[in-house]
C-alpha positions in Angstrom: 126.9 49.9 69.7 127.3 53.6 69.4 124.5 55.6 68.5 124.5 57.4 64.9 123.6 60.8 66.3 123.7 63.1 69.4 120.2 63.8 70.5 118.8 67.5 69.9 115.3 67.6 71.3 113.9 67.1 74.5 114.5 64.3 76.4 118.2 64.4 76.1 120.3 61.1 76.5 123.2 59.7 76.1 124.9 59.1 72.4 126.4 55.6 74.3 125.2 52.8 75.8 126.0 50.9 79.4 129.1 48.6 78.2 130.1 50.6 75.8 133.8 51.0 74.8 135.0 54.9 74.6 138.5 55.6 73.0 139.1 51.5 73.2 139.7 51.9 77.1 136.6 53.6 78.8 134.0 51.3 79.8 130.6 52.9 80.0 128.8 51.9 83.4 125.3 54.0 83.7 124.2 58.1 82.8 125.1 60.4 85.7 123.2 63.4 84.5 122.2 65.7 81.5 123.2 69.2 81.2 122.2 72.5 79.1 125.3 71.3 76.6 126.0 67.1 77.6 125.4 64.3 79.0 127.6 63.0 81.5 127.9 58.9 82.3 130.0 56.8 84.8 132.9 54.9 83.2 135.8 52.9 84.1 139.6 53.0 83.2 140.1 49.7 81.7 143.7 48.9 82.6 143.7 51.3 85.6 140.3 50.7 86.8 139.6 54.1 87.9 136.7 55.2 88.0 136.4 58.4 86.0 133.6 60.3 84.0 133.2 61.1 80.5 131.0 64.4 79.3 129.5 64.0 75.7 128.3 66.8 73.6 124.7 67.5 73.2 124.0 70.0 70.4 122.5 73.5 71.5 119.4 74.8 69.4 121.0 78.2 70.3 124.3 77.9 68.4 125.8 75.4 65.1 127.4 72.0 65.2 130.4 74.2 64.7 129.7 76.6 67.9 129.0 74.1 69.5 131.7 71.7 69.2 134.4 75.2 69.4 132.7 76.1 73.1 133.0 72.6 74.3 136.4 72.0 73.3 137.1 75.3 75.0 135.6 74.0 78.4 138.1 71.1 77.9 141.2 73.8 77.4 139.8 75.8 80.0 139.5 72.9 82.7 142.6 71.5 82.0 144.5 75.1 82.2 143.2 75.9 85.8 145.1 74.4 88.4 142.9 74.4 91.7 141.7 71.5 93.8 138.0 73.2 93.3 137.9 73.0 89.9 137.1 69.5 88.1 140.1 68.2 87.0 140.2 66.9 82.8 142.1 64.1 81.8 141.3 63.3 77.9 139.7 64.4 74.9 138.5 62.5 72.4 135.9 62.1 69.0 133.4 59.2 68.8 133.5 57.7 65.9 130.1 59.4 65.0 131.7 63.1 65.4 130.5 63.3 68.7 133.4 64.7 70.8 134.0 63.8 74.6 136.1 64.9 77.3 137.0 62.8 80.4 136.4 64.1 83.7 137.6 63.2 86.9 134.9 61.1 88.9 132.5 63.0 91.5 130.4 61.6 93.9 128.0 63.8 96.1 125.6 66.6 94.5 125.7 69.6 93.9 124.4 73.1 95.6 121.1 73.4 94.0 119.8 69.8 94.9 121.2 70.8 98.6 119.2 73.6 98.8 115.9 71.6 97.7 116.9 69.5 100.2 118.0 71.8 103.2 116.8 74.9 103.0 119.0 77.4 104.0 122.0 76.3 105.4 124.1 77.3 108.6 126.4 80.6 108.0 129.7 78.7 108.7 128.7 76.1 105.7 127.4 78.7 103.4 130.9 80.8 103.6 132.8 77.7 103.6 131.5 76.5 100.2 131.8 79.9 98.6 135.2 80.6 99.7 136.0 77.3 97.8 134.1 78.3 95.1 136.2 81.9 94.9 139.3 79.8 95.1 138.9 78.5 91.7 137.2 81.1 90.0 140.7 83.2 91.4 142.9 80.9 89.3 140.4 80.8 86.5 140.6 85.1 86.4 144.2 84.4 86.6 144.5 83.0 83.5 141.9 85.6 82.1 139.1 83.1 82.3 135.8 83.8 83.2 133.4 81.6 83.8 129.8 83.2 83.5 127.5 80.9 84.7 128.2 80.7 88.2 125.0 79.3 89.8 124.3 76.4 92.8 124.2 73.7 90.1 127.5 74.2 88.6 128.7 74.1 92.2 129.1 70.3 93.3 129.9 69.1 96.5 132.3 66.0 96.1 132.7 63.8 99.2 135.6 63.1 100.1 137.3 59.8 100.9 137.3 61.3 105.1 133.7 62.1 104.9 134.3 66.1 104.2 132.9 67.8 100.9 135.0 69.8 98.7 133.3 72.3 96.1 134.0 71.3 92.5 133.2 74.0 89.8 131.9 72.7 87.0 130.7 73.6 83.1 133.2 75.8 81.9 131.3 75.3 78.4 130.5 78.9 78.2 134.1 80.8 79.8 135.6 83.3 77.8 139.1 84.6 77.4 138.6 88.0 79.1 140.3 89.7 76.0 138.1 88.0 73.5 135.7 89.8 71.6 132.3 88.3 70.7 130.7 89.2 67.8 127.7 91.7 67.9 125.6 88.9 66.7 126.4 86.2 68.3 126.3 88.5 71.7 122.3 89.3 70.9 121.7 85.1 70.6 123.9 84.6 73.8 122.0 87.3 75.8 119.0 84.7 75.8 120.9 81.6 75.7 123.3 82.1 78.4 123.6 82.2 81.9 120.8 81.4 84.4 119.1 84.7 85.1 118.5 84.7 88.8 122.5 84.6 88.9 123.2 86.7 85.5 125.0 90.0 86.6 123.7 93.3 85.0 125.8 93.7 82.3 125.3 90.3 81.4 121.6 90.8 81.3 121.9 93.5 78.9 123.9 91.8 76.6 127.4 93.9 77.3 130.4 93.0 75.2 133.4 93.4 77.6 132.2 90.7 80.9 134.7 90.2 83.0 135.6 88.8 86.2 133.4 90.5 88.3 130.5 89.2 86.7 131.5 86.1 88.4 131.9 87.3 92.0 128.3 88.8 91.4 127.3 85.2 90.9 128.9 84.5 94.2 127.3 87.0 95.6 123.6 85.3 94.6 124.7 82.0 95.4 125.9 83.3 99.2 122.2 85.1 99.7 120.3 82.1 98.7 122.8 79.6 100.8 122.4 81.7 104.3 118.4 82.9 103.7 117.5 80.2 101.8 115.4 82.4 98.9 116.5 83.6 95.7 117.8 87.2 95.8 116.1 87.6 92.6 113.0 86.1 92.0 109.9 87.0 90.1 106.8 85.1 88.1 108.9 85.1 84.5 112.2 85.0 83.1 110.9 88.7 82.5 110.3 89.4 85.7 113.6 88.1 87.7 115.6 90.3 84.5 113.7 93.4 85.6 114.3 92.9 89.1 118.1 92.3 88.2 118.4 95.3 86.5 116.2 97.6 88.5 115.6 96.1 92.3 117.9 95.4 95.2 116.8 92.4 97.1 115.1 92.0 100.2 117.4 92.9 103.1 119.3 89.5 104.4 117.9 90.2 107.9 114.7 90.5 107.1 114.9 86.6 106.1 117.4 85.5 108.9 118.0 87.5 112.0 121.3 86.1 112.9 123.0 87.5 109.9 125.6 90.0 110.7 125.5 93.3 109.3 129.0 93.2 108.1 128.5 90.0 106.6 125.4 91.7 104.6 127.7 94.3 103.4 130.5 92.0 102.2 127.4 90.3 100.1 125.5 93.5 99.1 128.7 95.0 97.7 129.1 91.9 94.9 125.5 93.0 94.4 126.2 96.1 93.4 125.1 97.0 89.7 128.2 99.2 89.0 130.4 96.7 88.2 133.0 99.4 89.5 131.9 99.1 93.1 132.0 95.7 92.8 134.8 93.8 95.1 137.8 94.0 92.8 139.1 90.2 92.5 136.9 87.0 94.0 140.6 86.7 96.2 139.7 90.2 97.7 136.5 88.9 98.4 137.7 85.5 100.1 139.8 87.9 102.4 137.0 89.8 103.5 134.8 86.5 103.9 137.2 84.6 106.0 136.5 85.4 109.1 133.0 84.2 108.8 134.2 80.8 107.9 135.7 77.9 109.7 138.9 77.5 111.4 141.7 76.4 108.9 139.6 77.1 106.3 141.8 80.1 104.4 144.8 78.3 104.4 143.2 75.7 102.1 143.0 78.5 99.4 145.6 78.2 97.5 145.3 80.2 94.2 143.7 83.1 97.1 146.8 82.9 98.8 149.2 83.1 95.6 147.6 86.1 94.7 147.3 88.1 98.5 150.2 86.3 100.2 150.2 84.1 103.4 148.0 84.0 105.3 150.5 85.8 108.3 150.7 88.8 106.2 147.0 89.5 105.1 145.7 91.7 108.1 141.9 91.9 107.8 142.0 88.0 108.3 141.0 87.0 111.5 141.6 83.3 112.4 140.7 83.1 115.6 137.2 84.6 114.6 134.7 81.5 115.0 137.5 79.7 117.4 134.4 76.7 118.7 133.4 76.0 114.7 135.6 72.7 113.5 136.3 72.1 109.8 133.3 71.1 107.7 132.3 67.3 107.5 130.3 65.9 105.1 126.6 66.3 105.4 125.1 63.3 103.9 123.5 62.3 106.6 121.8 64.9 106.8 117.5 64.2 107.3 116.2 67.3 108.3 113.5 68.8 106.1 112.9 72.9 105.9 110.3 73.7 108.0 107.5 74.2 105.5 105.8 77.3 107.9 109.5 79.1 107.9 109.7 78.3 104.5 106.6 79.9 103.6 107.4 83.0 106.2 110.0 83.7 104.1 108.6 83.2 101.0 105.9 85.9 101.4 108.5 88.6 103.3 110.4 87.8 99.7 107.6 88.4 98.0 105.8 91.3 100.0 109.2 93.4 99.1 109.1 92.3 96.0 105.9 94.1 95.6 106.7 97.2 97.9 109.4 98.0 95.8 107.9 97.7 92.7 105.0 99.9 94.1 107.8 102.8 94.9 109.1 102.2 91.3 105.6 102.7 89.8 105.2 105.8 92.1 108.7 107.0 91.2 107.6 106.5 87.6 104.4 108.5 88.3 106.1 111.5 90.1 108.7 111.7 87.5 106.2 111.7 84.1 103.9 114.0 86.6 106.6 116.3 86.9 107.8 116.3 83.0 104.0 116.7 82.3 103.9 120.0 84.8 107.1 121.8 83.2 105.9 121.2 80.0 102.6 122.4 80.7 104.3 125.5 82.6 106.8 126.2 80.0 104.2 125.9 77.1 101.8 128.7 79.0 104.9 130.9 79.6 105.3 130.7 76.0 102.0 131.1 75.0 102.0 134.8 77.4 104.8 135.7 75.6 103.4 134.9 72.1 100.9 136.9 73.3 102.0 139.8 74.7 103.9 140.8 71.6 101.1 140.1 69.1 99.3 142.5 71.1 101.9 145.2 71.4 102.4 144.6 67.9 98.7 145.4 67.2 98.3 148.2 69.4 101.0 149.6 67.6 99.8 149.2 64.4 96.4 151.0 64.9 96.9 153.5 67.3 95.9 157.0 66.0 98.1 160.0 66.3 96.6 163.0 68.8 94.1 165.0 67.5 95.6 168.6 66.9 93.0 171.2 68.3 92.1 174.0 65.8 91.9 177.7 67.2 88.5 179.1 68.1 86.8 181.5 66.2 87.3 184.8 67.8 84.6 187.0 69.5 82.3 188.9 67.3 81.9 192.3 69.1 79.7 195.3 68.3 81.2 198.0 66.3 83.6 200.6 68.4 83.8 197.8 71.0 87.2 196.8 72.4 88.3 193.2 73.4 88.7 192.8 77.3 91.3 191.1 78.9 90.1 188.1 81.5 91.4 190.8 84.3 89.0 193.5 83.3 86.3 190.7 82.9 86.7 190.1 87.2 87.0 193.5 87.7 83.9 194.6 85.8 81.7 191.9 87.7 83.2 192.9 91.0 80.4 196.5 91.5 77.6 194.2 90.5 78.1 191.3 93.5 78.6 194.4 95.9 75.4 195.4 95.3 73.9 191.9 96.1 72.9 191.0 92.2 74.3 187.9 90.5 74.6 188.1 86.9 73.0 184.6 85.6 74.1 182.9 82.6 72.1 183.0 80.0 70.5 179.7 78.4 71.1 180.5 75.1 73.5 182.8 73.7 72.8 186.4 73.8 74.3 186.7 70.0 74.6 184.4 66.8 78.2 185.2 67.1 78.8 183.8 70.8 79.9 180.5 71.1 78.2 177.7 72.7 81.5 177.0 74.4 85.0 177.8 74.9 87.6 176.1 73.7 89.8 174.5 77.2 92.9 175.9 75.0 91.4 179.8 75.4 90.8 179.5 78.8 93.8 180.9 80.8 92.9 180.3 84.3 90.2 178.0 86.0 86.8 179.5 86.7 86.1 179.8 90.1 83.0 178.3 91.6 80.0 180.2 93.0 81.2 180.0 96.4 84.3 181.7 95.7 83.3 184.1 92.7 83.8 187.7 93.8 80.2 189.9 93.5 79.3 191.1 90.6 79.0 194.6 89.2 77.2 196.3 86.3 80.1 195.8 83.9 81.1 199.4 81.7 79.5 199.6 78.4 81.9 198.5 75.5 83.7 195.3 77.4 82.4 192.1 76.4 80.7 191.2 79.8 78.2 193.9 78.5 77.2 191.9 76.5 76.4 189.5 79.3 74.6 191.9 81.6 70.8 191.2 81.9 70.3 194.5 83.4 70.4 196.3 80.4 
């Protein structure tokens, strides 16, 4: 019996039971697993019995029954449209009688990338290029069609066993693609800025919420999921959902050597540059990036690529492929049996070089930050006390200004008075008149008061029209001639 309604809370299951009847020809056999947007459970071709798997839609608390049921009939376009062997094939859609809708899936069995990590560790550098070439092989033809996918992360890649024992990467949960021309609208963008994508694996312009993704926000997911493959740690990592979004935005991870020695330096750079945070740096197309990638992977396995090779040509005529790099590595076979554990003390090792550059570069950001407000603080400060010795410079010129005095003017003396009949002498006459008295060995002293009411105290500096001269140098004085003013001064008489 089908169940009335899909399930919104946590825990998620299935909206049909184990024999069950989907579309009157699906047999329902057991759940498979539970995603962000559906459950998925094993089920059976009735008249064809093959074995195939149908993907039920869960509804999002992010978006409407409407949204909801648009992006996941959009997956089911999108899947179907893409015509790559890494790219799970669609065969159906359909509506339960409830509303729920469906789509049928071609049948997986293996796991995917994120379960192999928990149980590997890293993995060897051959493997790790091998699955992500696969992986750029579909994302190629999904950009061809203008599709991008925007959650490319280790879960969504699954490794499908083959019926020869080899694995084959299958992208999955095309459930949040988008037409590269499409426009989202400005509030649906903030909601899907926090409800989309995984954020160790969200590119930049993801992070902040951009409007025009594209495809290279894919190959930056490649980019993560290579890193993590080949050290075996995140490239982004941090205590909160905060945290690994800061680091995204602002922090380049911890260098892929410091992890695992063997890494090649080129193969760092091919990695680093779908890293970059300009987008325009970024390698152009995930088939550019499968050409420079190649030669680090195993024998044979470029010419598998097919949507790569539709859009760079064969194989012959591409020269930065190099087939003959890794001549002693055979094709990949499946790794199933595979029992070894990561060495918890390596695992560790790497854990806290991850996490000691973590911290050392959030130290240099916090000292950056420092020297930067330091040095805003310090040409403020400067340019404030320049202005300030400006302000005050001309408020003081201005005051001086203001109340400065004009010079005095100097009024004339008041002349000599002179005894009746007595004629004013000239300064000459006054040096020759005191000449006789210092030949005759007197000096004529000055008196300490004046000699009349009329003499001045003091002479005027403006009636004076040569310097005195000192004692030294004065010439000897002699009785000065009755009727010149230094007569007057003579303490003979």
């Amino acid at each position: 019996m089908l169940r009335s309604v899909v399930v919104q809370d946590e825990p998620l299951a299935s909206p049909v039971s184990p024999g069950e009847i989907v579309a009157g020809k699906y047999c329902v056999e057991r759940v498979l697993g539970v995603g962000g947007m559906g459950v998925v459970v094993a089920a059976r071709h009735l008249t064809l019995e093959q074995a195939v798997a149908i993907k039920f839609l869960v509804r999002s608390r992010f978006d409407s029954p409407e949204e909801s049921i648009a992006r996941f009939l959009a997956e089911a376009r999108a899947s179907a449209r893409i015509e790559s062997d890494f790219v799970c094939r669609v065969f159906d859609v359909g509506t339960l009688p409830n509303g729920v809708p469906f789509m049928v899936m071609e049948h997986l069995d293996g796991r995917d990338l994120d379960d192999e990590l928990q149980l590997r560790g890293q993995l060897s550098l051959v493997e790790s290029v091998d699955y992500v070439l696969q992986a750029a092989d579909a994302l190629s033809a999904a950009h061809a069609l203008g599709i991008v996918h925007r959650d490319i992360k280790p879960a969504n890649l699954f490794l499908a066993t083959r019926p020869d024992g080899s694995r084959r990467v299958k992208v999955l949960d095309f459930g949040i693609s988008k037409i590269a021309t499409e426009r989202v609208p400005l509030k649906r963008r903030a909601r899907e800025a926090t409800s989309l994508g995984s954020p160790a694996y969200m590119s930049p312009e993801q992070v902040r919420g951009a409007a025009d993704v594209d495809a290279r926000a894919d190959i930056w997911g490649l980019g993560a999921i290579l890193y993590e493959l080949v050290t075996g740690q995140m490239a982004f990592v941090g205590d909160d959902v905060r945290a690994v979004l800061d680091m995204v935005l602002r922090d380049d991870p911890c260098p892929m050597n410091a992890l695992r020695r063997d890494v090649p330096s080129e193969l760092e750079s091919i990695v680093m540059r779908c890293l970059d945070r300009e987008r325009e740096h970024r390698w152009p197309t995930a088939a550019r990036f499968a050409q420079a990638l190649a030669p680090y992977g195993s024998v044979g396995m470029f010419g598998q690529l097919a949507s790569v090779q539709r859009e760079l040509g064969s194989l012959s005529s591409i020269p930065g492929v190099r087939v003959s790099a890794a001549p002693s590595v055979e094709p990949m076979v499946a790794s199933i049996g595979y029992t070894t554990q990561p060495d918890p003390e390596e695992v560790r090792a790497r854990e806290e070089i991850a996490r000691d550059w973590t911290k050392t570069r959030a130290r240099q950001r916090t000292a950056r930050g420092a020297l930067v407000a330091l040095s805003a603080a310090a040409f403020f400060a400067a340019t404030v006390a320049v202005l300030l010795h400006f302000a005050s410079t001309s408020s003081h010129r201005a005051s001086s200004a203001a109340t400065a005095a004009p010079p005095p003017v100097s009024e004339p003396a008041p002349p000599l008075a002179l005894p009746s009949g007595a004629s004013p002498a000239t300064p000459s006459a006054a040096a020759s008149a005191a000449a006789p008295a210092a030949e005759e060995g007197t000096v004529a002293a000055a008196p300490s008061a004046p000699a009349s009411p009329a003499m001045p105290q003091s002479v005027h500096p403006a009636r004076s029209a040569t310097p005195r001269a000192s004692a030294s140098t004065r010439s000897p004085s002699r009785a000065a001639p009755r009727g010149s003013v230094n007569h007057l001064l003579d303490t003979r008489d």
